[in-house]
N, C-alpha and C positions, 0 to 999 in steps of 0.2 A: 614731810616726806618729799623728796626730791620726785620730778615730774619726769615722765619718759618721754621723748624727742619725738615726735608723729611725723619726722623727718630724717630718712637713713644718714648713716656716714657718707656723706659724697665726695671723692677727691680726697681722704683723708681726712676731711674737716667735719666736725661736726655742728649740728643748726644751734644758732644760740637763741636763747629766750630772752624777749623783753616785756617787762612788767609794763602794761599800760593804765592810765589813769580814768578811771569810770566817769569821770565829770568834765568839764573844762573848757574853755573858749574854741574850742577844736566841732567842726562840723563831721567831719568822719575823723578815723586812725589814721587813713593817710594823710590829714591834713596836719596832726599831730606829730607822725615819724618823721615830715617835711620839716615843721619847725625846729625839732629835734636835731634832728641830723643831716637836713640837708646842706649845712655847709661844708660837709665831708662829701658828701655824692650824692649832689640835688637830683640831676638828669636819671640816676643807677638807682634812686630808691622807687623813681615812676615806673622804672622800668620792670623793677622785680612784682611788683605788685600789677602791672598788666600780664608780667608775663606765667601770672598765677605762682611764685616761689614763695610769697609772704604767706605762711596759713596758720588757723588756730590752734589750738589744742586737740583737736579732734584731726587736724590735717588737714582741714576744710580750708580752700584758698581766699584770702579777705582780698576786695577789692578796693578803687580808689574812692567808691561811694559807700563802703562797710564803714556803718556810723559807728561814733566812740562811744564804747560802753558796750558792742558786742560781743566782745571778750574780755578777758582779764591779762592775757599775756597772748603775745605773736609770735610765731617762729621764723627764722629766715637764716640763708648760709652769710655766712661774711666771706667778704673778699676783699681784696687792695688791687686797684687797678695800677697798671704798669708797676708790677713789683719782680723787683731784680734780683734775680739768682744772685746768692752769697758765694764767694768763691773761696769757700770752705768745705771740708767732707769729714761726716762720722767715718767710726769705725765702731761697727759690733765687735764687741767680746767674748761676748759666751749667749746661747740662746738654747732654752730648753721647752716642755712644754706649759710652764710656768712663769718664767720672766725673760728679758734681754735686756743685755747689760750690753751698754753705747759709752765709747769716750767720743764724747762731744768737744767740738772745737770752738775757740774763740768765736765770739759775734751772731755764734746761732741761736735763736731764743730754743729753750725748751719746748715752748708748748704757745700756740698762735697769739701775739699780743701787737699791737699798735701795726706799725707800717707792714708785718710779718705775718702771713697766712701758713703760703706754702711753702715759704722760706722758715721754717720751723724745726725740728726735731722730730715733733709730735707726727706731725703731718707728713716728713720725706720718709720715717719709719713704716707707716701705715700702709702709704703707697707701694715703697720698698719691697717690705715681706707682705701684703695683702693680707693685712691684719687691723680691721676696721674698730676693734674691741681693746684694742692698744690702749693704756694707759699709764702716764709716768708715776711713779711710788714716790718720786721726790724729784724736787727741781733745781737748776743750778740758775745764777743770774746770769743773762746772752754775752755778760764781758768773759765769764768763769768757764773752762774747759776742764775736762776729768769726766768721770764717770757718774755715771745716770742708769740706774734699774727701769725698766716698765713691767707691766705686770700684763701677761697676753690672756690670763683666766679668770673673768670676772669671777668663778665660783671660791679661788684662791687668792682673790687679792686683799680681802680683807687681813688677811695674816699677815701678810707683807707688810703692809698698811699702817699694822701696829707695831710693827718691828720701831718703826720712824716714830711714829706717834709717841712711844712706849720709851725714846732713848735707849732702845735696843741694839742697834748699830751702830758701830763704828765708825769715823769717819778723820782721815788723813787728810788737808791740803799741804802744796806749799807756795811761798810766792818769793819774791824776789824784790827788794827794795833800795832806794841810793840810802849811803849809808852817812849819818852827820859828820860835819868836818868840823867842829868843832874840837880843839887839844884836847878836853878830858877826856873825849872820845876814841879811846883808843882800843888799840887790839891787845895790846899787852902794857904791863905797868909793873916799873922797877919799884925794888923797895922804898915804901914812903911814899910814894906816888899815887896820882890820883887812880881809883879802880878801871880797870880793862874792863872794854865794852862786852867782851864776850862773858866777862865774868856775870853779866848783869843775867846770861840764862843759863838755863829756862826760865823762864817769870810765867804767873797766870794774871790776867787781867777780870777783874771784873767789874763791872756798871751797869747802869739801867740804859737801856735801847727802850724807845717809842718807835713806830711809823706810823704818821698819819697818813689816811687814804689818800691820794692826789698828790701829795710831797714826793718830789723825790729823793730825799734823801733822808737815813734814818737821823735820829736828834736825844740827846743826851739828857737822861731828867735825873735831876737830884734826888739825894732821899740822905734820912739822917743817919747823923754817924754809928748812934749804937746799931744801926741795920747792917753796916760794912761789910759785918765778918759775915756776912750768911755767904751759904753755896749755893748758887742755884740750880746747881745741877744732882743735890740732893734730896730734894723739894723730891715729893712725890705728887704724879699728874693727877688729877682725877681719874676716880674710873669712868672708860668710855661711856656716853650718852651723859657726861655730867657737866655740869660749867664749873667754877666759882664764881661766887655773886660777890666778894670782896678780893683787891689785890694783893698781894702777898706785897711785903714789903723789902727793902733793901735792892738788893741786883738782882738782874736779871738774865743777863748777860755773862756766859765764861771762856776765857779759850786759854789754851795751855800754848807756848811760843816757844822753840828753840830752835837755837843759830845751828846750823851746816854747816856754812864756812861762808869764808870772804872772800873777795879778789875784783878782776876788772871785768865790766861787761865788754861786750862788742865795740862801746863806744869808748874806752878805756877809762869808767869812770867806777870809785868805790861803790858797791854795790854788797847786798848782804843777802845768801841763800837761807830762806827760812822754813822749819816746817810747824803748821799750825792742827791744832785738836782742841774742833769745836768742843765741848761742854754743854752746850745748848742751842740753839737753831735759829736766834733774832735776826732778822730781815739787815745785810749787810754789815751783819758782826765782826766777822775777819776786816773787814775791809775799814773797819772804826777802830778796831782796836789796833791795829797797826798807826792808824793815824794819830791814835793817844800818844802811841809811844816815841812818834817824829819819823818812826819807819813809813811813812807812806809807800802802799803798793806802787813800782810804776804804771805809770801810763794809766793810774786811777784818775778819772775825769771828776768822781762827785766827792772821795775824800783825800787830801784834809780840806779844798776847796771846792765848791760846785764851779766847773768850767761850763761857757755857751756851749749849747749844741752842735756838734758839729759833724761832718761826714764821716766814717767809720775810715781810719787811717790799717790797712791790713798788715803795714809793716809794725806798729805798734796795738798790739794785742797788751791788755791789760796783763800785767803776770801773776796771774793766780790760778790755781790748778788745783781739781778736787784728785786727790794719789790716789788713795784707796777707801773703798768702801767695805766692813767686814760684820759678819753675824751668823747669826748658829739657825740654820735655815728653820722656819717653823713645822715645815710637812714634814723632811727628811732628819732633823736634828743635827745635821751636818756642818762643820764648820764650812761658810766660806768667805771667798776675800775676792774680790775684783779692783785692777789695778792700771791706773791710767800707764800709756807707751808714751803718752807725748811729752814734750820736755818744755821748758820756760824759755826763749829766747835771749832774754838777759840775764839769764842765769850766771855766775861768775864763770869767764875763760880761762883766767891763766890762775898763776901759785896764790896761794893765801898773804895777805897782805905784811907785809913786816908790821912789827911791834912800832910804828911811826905813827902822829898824829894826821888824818888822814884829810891832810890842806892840798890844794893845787898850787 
């Protein structure tokens, strides 16, 4: 059973829990959370713990002589020192006494992760509408812009909850890709000729997706060929409070893919409007199975190849956009749909491409 916080929502954020270890070459916990973490913010961990913000379970403030093994877990706020406003802005879309639906923009994280506190979604919401019980139903990755539900009534979010859990909901992207130049590749094909790229959709893709904890990126595992044909978006989940103790075999992985149209982006180069319909929810699905297919998303950094880290470029936003989210409300029974405004930047500008092999 999940533990309740003996520290409010402050600033939007809320306290996180860290498990500490009952034994160990450590004379107190601070000597411990020093080793720990102090090479992220040596000076700023002395300081929360003099200045009483570090506390137990109970609320009760540990200090820098609270020997290890007084507690089993510590609470404390996170923060990022000197951290810079994103020069991005939500736009809510609908808000009731139940949920609010956010199209969120490029480069915002959902919900407070690494260099990002208050530069979040989770957190400029909360602060926003002064709603400290805010919670997101589902998440988008900080490159991915579209729409985002939160749920503002703990007493009705579990409904919601399972909408997602359950493959209950709907959900639309699209993104936008350079498109191959190689001959076969074409947009249209005379009699005899090789087949037209358009002709190749709609196609469904499926494979097995891994993530392992600390990789960043997701990784491809085989499996045999009589497992191929499974769907896994057919698979039914277990029922809530259940595991599997064995993995199901074959894919894991499904998305349905079809072409919009073709033409030039901005920069006048072949480019292909695509709209994607997950099947299932594997931690950077769209973003793999376009690179299966040589469609790589632009301005994608981790597929088809992991690029260095580097500064967030605001004129290139990754192009992938969540369009719509849709489902049959659980309280009310009512259809609804919420529907991203923002558009892709390299989206295609001009006429759809001639039936030509699409070389420079």
């Amino acid at each position: 059973m999940a533990q309740t916080s003996p520290l409010p929502v402050r600033d939007g954020v809320n306290a996180t829990r860290l498990r500490l270890p009952r034994t160990g070459p450590w004379e107190t916990i601070h000597d411990y959370v020093l080793e720990t973490f102090g090479h992220i913010d040596h000076g700023g961990i002395t300081r929360r713990f003099d200045d009483g913000e570090v506390v137990d379970a109970a609320g009760r403030p540990l200090t820098t002589s609270t020997p290890l093994g007084a507690c089993e877990f510590l609470w404390y706020y996170r923060s990022v020192s000197d951290e810079r406003p994103l020069p991005v802005t939500e736009e809510i879309l609908h808000e009731d006494e139940h949920l609010v639906a956010v199209d969120k923009p490029h480069f915002l994280p959902t919900t407070p992760a690494g260099r990002y506190v208050q530069e979040s979604l989770l957190v400029r919401l909360r602060r926003r509408l002064d709603l400290p019980d805010l919670v997101p139903i589902h998440r988008l990755d900080r490159g991915t812009a579209g729409v985002v539900i939160f749920s503002k009534e703990p007493s009705t979010r579990g409904a919601y909850q399972l909408l997602l859990e359950n493959r209950q909901a709907d959900k639309t992207y699209e993104c936008v890709s350079a498109l191959p130049a190689e001959p076969q590749h074409q947009l249209g094909s005379k009699d005899g000729g090789p087949p037209s790229f358009a002709s190749r959709f709609p196609l469904t893709v499926r494979n097995r997706i891994t993530k392992t904890k600390g990789v960043v990126v997701s990784e491809l595992q085989p499996y045999e060929v009589a497992d191929s044909g499974r769907r896994p978006q057919d698979r039914r989940a277990p029922r809530r409070g259940r595991r599997r103790t064995t993995p199901v075999p074959g894919p894991n992985a499904s998305s349905r893919i079809k072409l919009l149209s073709t033409g030039r982006n901005r920069a006048g180069d072949a480019v292909g409007h695509f709209r994607l319909i997950p099947h299932t929810g594997k931690t950077h699905q769209l973003r793999v199975h376009m690179a299966l297919l040589g469609l790589g998303i632009l301005h994608d950094r981790f597929y088809p190849e992991l690029l260095d880290d580097a500064p967030d470029d605001f004129d290139r936003p990754l192009q992938l956009l969540a369009r719509t989210l849709s489902f049959i409300d659980p309280l009310s029974g009512e259809p609804r749909t919420f529907t991203s405004r923002r558009s892709l930047v390299e989206a295609p500008t001009t006429n759809p491409l001639e039936a030509t092999p699409w070389t420079d």
